[in-house]
GUZA-858065 format. One line per field, with one value per residue: residue number from 0; x, y, z of N, C-alpha, C in turn. Coordinates in steps of 0.05 Angstrom, whole numbers. Layout:
! residues N
pos	[NUM/...] $
nX	[X/...] $
nY	[Y/...] $
nZ	[Z/...] $
caX	[X/...] $
caY	[Y/...] $
caZ	[Z/...] $
cX	[X/...] $
cY	[Y/...] $
cZ	[Z/...] $
This chain:
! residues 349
pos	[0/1/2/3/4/5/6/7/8/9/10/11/12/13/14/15/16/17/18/19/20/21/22/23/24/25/26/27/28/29/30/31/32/33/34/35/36/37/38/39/40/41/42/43/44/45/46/47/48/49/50/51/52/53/54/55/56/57/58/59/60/61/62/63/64/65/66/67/68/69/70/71/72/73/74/75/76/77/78/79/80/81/82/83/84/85/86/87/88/89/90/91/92/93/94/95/96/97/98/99/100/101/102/103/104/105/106/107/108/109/110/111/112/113/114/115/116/117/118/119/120/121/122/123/124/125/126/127/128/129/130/131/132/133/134/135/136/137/138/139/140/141/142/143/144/145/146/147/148/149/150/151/152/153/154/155/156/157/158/159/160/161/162/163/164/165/166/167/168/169/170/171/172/173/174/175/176/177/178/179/180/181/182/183/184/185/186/187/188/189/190/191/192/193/194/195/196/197/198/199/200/201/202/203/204/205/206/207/208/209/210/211/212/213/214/215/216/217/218/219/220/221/222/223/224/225/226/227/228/229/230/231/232/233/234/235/236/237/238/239/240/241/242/243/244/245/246/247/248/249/250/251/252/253/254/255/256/257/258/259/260/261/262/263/264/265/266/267/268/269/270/271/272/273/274/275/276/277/278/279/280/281/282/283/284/285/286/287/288/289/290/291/292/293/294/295/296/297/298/299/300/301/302/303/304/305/306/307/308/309/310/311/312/313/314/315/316/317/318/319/320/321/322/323/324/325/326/327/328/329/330/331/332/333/334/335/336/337/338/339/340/341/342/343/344/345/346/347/348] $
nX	[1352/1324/1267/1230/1257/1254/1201/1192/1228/1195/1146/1167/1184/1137/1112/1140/1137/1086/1084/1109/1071/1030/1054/1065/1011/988/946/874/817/781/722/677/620/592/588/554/588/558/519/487/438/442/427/451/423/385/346/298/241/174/110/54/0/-84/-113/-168/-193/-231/-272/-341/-396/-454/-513/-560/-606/-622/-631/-590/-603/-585/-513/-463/-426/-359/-308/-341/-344/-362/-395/-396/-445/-456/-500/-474/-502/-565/-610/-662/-722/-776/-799/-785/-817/-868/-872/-871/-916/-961/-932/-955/-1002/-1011/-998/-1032/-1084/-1072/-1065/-1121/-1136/-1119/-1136/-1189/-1182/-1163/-1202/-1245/-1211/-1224/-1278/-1283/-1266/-1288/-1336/-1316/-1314/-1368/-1363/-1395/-1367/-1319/-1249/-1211/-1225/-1215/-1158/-1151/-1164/-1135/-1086/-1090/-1091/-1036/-1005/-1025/-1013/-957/-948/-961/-911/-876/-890/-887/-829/-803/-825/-793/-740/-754/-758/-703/-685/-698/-682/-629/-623/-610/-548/-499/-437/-391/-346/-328/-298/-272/-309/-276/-269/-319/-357/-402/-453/-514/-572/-545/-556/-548/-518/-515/-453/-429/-385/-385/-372/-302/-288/-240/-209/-187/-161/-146/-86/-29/42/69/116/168/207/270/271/309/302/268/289/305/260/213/152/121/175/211/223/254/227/215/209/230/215/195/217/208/203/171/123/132/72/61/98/88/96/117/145/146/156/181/209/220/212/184/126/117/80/72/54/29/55/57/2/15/28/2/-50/-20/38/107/153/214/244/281/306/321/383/410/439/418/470/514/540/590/560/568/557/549/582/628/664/732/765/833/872/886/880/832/798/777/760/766/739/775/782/801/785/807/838/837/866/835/845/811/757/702/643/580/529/479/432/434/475/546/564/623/701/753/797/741/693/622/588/635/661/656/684/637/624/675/714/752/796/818/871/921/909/890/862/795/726/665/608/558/510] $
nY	[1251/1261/1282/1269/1223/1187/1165/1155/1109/1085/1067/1018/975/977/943/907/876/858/828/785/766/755/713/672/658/641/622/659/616/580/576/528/473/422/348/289/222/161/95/45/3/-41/-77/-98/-79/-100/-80/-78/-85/-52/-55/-10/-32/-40/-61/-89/-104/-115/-154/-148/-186/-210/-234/-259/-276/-232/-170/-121/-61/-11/16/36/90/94/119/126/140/98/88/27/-11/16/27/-10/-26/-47/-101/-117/-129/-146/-200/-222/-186/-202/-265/-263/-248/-277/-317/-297/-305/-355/-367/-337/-364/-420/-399/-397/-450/-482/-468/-485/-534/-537/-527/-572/-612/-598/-601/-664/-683/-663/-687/-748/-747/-765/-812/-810/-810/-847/-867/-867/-825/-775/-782/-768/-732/-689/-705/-681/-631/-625/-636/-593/-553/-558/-544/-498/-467/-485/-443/-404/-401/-402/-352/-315/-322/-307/-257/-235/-251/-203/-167/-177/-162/-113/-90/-80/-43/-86/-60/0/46/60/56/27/0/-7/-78/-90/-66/-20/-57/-107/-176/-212/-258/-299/-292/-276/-216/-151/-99/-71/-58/-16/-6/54/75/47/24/-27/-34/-92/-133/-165/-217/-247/-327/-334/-280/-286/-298/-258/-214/-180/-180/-119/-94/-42/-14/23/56/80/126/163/208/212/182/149/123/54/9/-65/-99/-153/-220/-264/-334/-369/-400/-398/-437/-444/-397/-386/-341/-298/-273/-200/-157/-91/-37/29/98/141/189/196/163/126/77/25/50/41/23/13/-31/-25/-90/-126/-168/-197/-214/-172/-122/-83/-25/44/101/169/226/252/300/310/282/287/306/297/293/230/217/204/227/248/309/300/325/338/325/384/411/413/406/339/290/249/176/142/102/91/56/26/68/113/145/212/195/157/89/87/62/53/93/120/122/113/158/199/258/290/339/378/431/475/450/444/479/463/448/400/398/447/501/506/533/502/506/467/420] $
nZ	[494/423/423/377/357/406/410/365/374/420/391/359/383/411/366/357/408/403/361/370/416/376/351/393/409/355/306/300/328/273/240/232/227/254/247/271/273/255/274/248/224/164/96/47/-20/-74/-138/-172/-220/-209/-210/-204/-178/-177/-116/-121/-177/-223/-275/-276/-278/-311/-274/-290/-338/-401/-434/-441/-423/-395/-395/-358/-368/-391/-343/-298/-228/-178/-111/-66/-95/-120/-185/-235/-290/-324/-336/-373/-337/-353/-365/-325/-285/-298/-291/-233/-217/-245/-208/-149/-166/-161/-110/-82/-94/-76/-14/-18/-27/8/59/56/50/114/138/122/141/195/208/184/230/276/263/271/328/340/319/266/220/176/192/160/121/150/154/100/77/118/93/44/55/74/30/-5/32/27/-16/-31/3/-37/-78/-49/-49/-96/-115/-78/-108/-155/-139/-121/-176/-200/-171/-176/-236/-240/-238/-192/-163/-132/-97/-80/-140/-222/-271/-322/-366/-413/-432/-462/-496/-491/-505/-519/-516/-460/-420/-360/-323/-363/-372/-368/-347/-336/-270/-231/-171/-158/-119/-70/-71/-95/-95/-142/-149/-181/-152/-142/-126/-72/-47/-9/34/63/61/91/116/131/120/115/52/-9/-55/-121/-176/-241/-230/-168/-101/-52/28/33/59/62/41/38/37/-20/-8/-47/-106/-173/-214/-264/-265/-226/-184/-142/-118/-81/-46/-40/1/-26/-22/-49/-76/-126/-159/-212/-221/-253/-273/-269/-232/-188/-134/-88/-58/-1/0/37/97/157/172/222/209/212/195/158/152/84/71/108/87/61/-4/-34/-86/-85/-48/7/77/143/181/249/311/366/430/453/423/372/302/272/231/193/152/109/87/32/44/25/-8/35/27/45/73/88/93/125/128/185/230/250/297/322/348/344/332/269/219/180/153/123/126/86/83/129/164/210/279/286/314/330/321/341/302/326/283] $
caX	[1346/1311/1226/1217/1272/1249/1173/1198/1241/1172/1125/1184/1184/1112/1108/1158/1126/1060/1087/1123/1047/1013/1067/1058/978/979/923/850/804/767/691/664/607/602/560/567/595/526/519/468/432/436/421/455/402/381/331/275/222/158/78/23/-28/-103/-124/-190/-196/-248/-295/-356/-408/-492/-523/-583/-606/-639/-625/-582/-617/-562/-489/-453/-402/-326/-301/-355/-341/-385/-389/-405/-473/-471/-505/-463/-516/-593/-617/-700/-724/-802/-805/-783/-838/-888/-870/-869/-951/-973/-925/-969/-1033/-1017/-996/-1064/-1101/-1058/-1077/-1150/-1144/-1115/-1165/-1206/-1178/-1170/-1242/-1253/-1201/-1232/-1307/-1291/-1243/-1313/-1346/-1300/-1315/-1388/-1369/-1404/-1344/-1289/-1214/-1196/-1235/-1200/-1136/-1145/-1168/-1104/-1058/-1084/-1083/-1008/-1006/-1034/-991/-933/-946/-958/-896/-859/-897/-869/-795/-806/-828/-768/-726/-760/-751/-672/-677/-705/-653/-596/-622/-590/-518/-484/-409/-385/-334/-315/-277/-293/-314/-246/-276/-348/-352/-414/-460/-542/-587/-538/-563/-533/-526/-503/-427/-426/-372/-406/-357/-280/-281/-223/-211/-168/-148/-133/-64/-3/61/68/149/170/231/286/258/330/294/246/301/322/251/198/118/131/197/203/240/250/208/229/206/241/211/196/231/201/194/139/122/120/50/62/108/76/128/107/152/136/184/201/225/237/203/163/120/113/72/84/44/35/55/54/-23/27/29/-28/-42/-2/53/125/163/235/246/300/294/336/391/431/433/422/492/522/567/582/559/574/545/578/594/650/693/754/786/851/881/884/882/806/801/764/765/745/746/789/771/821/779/827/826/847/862/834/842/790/746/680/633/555/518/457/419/462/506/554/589/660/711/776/788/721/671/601/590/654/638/670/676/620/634/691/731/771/814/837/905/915/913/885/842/762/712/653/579/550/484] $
caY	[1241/1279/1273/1248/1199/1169/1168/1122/1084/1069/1049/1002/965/958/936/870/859/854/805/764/755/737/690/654/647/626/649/649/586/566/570/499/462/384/326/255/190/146/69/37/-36/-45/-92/-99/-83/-97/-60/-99/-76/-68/-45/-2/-42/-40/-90/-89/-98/-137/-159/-154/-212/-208/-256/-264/-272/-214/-155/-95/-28/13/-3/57/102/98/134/131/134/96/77/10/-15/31/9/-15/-34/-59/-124/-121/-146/-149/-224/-235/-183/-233/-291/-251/-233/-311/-331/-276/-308/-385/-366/-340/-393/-441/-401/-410/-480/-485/-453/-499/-562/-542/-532/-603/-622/-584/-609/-682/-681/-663/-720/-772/-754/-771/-836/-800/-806/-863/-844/-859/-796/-751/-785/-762/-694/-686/-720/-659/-607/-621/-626/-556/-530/-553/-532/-466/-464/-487/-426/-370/-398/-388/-325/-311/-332/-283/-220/-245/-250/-175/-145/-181/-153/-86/-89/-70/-49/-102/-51/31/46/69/42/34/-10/-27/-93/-98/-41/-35/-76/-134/-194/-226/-288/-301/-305/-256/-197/-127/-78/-76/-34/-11/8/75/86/20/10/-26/-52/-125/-133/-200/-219/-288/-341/-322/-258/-287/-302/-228/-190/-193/-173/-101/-92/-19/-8/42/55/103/128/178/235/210/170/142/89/42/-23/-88/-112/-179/-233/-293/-348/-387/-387/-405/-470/-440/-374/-387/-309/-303/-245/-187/-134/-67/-16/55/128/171/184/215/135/126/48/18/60/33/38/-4/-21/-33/-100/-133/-187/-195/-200/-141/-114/-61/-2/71/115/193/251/252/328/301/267/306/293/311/280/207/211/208/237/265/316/298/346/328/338/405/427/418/387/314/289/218/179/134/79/86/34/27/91/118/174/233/188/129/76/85/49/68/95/128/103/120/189/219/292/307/367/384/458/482/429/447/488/460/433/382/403/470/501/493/545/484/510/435/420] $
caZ	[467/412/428/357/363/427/397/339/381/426/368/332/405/417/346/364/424/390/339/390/422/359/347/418/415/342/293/317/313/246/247/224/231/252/253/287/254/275/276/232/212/135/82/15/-33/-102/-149/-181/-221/-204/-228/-188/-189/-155/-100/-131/-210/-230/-297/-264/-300/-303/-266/-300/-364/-409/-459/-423/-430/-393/-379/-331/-388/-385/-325/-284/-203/-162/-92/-64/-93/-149/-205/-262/-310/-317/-349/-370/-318/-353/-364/-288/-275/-310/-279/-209/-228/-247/-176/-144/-169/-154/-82/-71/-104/-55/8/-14/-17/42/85/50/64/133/147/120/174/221/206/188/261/300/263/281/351/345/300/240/196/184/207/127/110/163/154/67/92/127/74/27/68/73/-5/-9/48/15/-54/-10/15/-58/-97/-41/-54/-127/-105/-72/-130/-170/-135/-119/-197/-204/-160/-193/-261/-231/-233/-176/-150/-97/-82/-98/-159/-233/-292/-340/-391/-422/-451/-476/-503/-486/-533/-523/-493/-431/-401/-326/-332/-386/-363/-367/-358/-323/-253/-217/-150/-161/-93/-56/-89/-77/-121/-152/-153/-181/-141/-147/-96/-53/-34/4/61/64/57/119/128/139/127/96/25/-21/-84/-143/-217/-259/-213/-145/-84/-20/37/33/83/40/60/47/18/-28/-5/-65/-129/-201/-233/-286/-282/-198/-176/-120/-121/-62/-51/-27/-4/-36/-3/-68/-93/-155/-181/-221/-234/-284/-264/-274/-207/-187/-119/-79/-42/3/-11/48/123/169/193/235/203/214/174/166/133/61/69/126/74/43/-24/-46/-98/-88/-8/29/97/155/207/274/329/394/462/465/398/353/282/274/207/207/138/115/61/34/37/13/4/60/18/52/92/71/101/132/142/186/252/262/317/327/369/335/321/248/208/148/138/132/125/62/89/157/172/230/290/277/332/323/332/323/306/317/269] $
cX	[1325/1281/1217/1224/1260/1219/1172/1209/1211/1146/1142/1180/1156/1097/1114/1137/1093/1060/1101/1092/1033/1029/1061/1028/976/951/896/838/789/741/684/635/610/580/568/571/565/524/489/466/422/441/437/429/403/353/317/253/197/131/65/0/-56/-116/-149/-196/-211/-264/-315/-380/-449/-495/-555/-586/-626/-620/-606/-595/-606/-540/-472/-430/-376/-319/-321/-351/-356/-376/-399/-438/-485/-479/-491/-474/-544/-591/-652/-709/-761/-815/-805/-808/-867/-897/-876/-906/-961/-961/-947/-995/-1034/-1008/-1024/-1084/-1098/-1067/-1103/-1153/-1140/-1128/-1186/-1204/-1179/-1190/-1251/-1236/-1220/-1257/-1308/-1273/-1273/-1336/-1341/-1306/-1348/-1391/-1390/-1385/-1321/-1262/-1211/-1204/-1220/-1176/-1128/-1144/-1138/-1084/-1062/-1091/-1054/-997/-1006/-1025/-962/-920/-943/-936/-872/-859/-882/-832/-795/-801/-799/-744/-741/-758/-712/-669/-684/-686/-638/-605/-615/-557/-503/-452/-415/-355/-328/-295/-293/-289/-290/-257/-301/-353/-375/-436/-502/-550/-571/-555/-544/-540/-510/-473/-412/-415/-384/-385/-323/-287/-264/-226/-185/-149/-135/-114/-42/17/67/100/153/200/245/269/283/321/281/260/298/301/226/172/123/153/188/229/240/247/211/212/228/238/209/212/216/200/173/139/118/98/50/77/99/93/120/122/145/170/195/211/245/240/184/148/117/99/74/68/44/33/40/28/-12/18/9/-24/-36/27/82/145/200/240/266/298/330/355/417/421/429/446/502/539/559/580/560/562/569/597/617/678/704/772/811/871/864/877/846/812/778/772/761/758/756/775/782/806/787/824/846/849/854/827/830/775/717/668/603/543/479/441/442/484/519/573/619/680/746/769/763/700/644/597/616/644/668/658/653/612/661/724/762/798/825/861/903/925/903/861/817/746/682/615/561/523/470] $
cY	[1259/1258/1253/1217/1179/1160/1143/1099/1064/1053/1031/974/957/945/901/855/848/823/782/750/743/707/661/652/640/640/635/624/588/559/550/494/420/376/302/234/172/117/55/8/-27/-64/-86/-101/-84/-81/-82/-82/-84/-50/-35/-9/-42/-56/-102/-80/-125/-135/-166/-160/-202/-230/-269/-253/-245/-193/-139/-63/-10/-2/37/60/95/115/136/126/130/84/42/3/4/24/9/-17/-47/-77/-121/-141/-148/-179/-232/-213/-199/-251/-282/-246/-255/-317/-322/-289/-334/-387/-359/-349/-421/-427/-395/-432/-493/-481/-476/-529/-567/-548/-558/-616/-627/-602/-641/-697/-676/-683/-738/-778/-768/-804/-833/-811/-826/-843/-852/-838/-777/-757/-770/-738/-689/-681/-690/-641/-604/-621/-601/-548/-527/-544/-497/-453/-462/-456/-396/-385/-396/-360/-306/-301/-315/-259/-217/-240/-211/-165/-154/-174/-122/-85/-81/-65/-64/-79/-25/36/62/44/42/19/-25/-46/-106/-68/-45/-46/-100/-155/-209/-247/-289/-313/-283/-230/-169/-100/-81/-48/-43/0/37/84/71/14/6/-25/-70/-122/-175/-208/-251/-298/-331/-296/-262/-296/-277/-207/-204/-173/-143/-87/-57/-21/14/41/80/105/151/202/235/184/165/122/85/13/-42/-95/-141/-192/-268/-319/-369/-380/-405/-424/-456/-421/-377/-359/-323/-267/-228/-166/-112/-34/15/79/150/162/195/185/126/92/41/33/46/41/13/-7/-40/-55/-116/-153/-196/-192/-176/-145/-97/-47/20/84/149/204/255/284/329/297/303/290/304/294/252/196/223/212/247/282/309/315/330/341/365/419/444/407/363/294/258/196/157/121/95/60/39/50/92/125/195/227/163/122/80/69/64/75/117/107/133/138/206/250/303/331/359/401/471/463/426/461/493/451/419/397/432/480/503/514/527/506/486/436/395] $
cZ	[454/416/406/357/381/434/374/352/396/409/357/362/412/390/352/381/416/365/355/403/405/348/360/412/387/327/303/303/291/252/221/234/232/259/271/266/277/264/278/224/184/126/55/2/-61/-113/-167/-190/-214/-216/-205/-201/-172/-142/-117/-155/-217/-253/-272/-291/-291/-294/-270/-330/-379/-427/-444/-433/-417/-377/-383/-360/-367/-359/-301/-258/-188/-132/-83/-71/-111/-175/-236/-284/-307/-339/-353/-366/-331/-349/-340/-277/-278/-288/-245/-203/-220/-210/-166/-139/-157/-120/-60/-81/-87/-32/3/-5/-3/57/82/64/91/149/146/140/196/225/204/227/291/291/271/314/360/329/281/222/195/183/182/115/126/163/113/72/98/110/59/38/70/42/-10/7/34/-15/-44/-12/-14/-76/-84/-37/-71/-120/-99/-95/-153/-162/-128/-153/-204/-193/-170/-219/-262/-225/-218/-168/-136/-85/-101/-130/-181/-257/-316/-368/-401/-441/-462/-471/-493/-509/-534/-502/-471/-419/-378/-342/-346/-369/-381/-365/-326/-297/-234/-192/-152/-144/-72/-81/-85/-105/-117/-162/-158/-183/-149/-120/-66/-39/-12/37/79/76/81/114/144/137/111/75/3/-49/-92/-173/-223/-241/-178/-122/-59/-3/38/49/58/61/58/28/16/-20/-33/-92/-149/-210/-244/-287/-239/-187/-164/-132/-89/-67/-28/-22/-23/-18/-20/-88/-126/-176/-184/-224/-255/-279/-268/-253/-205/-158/-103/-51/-28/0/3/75/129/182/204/227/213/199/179/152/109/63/84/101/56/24/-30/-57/-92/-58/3/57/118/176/224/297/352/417/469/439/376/333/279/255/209/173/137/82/61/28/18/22/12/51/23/71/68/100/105/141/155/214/269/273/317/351/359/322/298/237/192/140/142/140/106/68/120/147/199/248/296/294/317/338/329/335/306/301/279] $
């Protein structure tokens, strides 16, 4: 046979047999990625608005009467025991002067009376003296002890009145609103200026009374505005609802120092037993047309078309219904363009 001839005939032959092999093994596997179908306790939830508000917001009041000669500006951040405002305290220094003077005018006369104790008490023993003279002696010596004793609780009660003519925080925060200016006068009672605590802050959600089956001391829930999303623990629920509108209130800790108080938040509370579904990574599901679906990989790591409901959604998972079980390892790259049965090169995530 001519060389060329039997040169062509050998390449036309290991051509076949070459296509006869790719035929039999089929084209190579499909690089994917997969996740697990995973089995979860959830709640039907509703969305309820709610307010950041600060544990600690208080009108704080003077407790003593007098003029104010400085009350703490707008904004001002103080710590515990910072002084909010002064009251002139001169008249209670006064009166604190005179106390002063009649306390030691009283332990003169005390000393005094005792001595006459003392002196008609060593007469008596010689029968110099009747017992109605050392029994008067006595009587006012206890007179003058106890007038003694009345003038230093005054006393008292005047320097108690001098330190409360200093206004103090009872707790951190700042000053948000001054409601009365210096040069006014003040009477105990009389509110002095609004302080906030800025930093101790939860949210005030005002839920139906039916919530209060659903939502638990701790439970965690998720709280939203326009920009941010997070979980937060309810710290506690009021069980107590109002007649007429039939809302309980709850409150709910804060995560994000973003929510200033006052704040406008919505948060998703529960309204429904806890129950058991599976849920999958949404990137699993396949649409086409009118038909939902998933892959799931086989034990021979093959693809497995498996078709399928949604239910309530996770964040990045949702509810499934259909024959997936919890530990199933479906597709979620690569998914688009399998076919069933289709071998599986899987990169798991």
């Amino acid at each position: 046979m001519n060389p060329s001839k039997l040169a062509w005939t050998l390449t036309l032959l290991a051509s076949v047999v070459a296509g006869q092999t790719l035929a039999q093994e089929g084209p190579p596997p499909v690089q994917v990625e997969t996740a697990l179908a995973v089995r979860q306790e959830v709640a039907s939830t509703s969305w309820f608005p709610g307010t950041v508000v600060s544990r600690n917001d208080a009108r704080i009041a003077a407790e003593v009467s007098g003029r104010a000669t400085w009350v703490a500006e707008v904004g001002t951040a103080l710590e515990v025991g910072g002084e909010i405002a002064r009251v002139d305290d001169r008249m209670l220094s006064l009166q604190l002067a005179d106390n002063d003077a009649t306390i030691k005018r009283l332990e003169a006369q005390l000393k005094y009376e005792e001595s006459q104790v003392a002196r008609l008490d060593q007469l008596a023993d010689t029968n110099n003296a009747a017992a109605n003279q050392l029994d008067q002696a006595r009587s006012q010596a206890e007179v003058v002890s106890q007038q003694l004793n009345s003038a230093k609780v005054a006393r008292e009660q005047i320097n108690y009145n001098i330190e409360r003519s200093k206004i103090r925080a009872p707790f951190p925060g700042r000053v948000v609103e001054r409601l009365v200016q210096p040069g006014e006068f003040l009477n105990p009672g009389v509110p002095v200026v609004r302080l906030v605590d800025t930093d101790d802050k939860e949210i005030r959600v005002q839920a139906p009374v039916s919530a209060a089956r659903f939502v638990r001391d701790g439970a965690s829930v998720t709280v939203k505005d326009d920009y941010l999303s997070s979980e937060n623990a309810v710290r506690t629920v009021i069980p107590v609802g109002d007649e007429r509108s039939r809302m309980i209130e709850i409150r709910v800790a804060v995560s994000e120092p973003e929510w200033v108080i006052g704040s406008a938040v919505r948060v998703a509370l529960p309204s429904s037993e806890v129950r058991e579904l599976v849920s999958i990574p949404r990137d699993a599901l396949v649409l086409r047309g009118s038909e939902m679906f998933v892959y799931r990989v086989t034990a021979d790591s093959t693809a497995e078309r498996v078709d399928v409901t949604t239910g309530v959604g996770l964040g990045d998972h949702v509810e499934v219904n259909g024959n997936v079980a919890a530990g199933d390892e479906l597709v979620v790259r690569g998914a688009e363009r399998l076919r069933p049965g289709q071998a599986l090169n899987v990169a798991r995530s």
